[in-house]
C-alpha positions in Angstrom: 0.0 0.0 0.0 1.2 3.3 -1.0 1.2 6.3 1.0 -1.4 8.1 -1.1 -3.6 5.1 -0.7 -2.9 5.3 2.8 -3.7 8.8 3.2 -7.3 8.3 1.4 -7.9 5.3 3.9 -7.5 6.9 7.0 -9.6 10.5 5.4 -12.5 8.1 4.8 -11.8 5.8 8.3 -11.7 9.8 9.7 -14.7 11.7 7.5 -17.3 10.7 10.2 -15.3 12.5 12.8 -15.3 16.2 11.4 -16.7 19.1 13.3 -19.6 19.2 10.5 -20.8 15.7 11.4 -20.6 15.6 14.9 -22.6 18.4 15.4 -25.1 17.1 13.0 -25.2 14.2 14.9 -25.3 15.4 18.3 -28.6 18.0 17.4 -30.4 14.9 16.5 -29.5 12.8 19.8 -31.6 13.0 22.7 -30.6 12.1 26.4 -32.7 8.9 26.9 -30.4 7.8 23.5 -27.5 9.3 25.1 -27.6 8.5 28.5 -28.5 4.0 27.0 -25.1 4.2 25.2 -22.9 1.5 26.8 -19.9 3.5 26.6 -21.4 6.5 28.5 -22.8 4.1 31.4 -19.5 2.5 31.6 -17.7 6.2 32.1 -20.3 7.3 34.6 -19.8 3.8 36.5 -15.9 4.5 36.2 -16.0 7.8 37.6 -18.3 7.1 40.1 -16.2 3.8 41.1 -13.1 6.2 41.1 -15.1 9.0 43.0 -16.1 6.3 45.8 -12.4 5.2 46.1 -10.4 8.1 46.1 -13.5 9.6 48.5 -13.6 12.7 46.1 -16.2 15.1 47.4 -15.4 17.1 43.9 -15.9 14.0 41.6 -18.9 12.6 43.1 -20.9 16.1 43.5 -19.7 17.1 39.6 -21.2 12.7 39.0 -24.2 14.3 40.8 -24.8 17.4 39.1 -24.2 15.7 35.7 -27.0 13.6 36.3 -29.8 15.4 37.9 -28.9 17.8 34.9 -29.4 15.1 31.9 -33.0 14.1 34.1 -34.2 17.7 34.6 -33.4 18.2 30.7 -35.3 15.4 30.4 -38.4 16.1 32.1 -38.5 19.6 31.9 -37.7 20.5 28.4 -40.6 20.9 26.0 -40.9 18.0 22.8 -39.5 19.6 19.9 -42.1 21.8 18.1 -43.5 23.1 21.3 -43.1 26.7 22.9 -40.8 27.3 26.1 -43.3 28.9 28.5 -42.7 29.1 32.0 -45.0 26.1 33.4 -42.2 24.6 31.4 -39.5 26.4 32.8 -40.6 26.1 36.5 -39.1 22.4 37.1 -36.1 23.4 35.4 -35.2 26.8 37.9 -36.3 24.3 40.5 -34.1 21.3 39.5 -31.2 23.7 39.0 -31.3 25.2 42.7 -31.9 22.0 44.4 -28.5 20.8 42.1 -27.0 24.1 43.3 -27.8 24.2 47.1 -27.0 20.4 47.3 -23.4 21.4 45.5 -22.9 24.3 47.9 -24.1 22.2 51.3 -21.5 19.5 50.8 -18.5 22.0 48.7 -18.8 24.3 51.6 -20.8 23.9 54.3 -20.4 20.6 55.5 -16.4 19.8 55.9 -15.0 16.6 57.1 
């Protein structure tokens, strides 16, 4: 194998990876698709297996905050085509300051 014939290999092995295509794709994924990936449940299970090991406050309130995000983006955004009024909005600012008083309770207020 040449190198020119190498070159073209890897550009087509590589063309699904380009800024263009991963965008496209990732405007068309939604979380429940996102979140049933195997390869995203097995980072989440590594960080959080990491997180409980190490006993990092940091890593298991980010695993935290990730999570409740991803559910309240689930719940709480409308279905594509819909309008964003505020009965839609109202689990969303609650989700978020429930994620943010949890995050400030146990980064600062309760010390070991």
């Amino acid at each position: 194998m040449d190198k020119k014939q190498l070159v073209e290999k890897a550009t087509e092995t590589l063309r699904p990876f380009e800024t263009s295509n991963l965008i496209e794709t990732l405007q068309h994924l939604s979380i429940k698709q996102v979140f049933s990936h195997p390869a995203v449940l097995i980072l989440i299970a590594a960080i959080f297996f990491f997180g409980v090991v190490r006993r990092s406050k940091a890593v298991l309130l980010s695993l935290f905050s990730l999570i409740c995000i991803a559910v309240i983006m689930r719940y709480a955004m409308p279905a594509q085509g819909d309008d964003l009024s505020m009965s839609s909005m109202v689990p969303f600012i609650g989700g978020g300051l429930v994620i943010g008083v949890v995050a400030i309770y146990f980064s600062l207020i309760k010390s070991d």
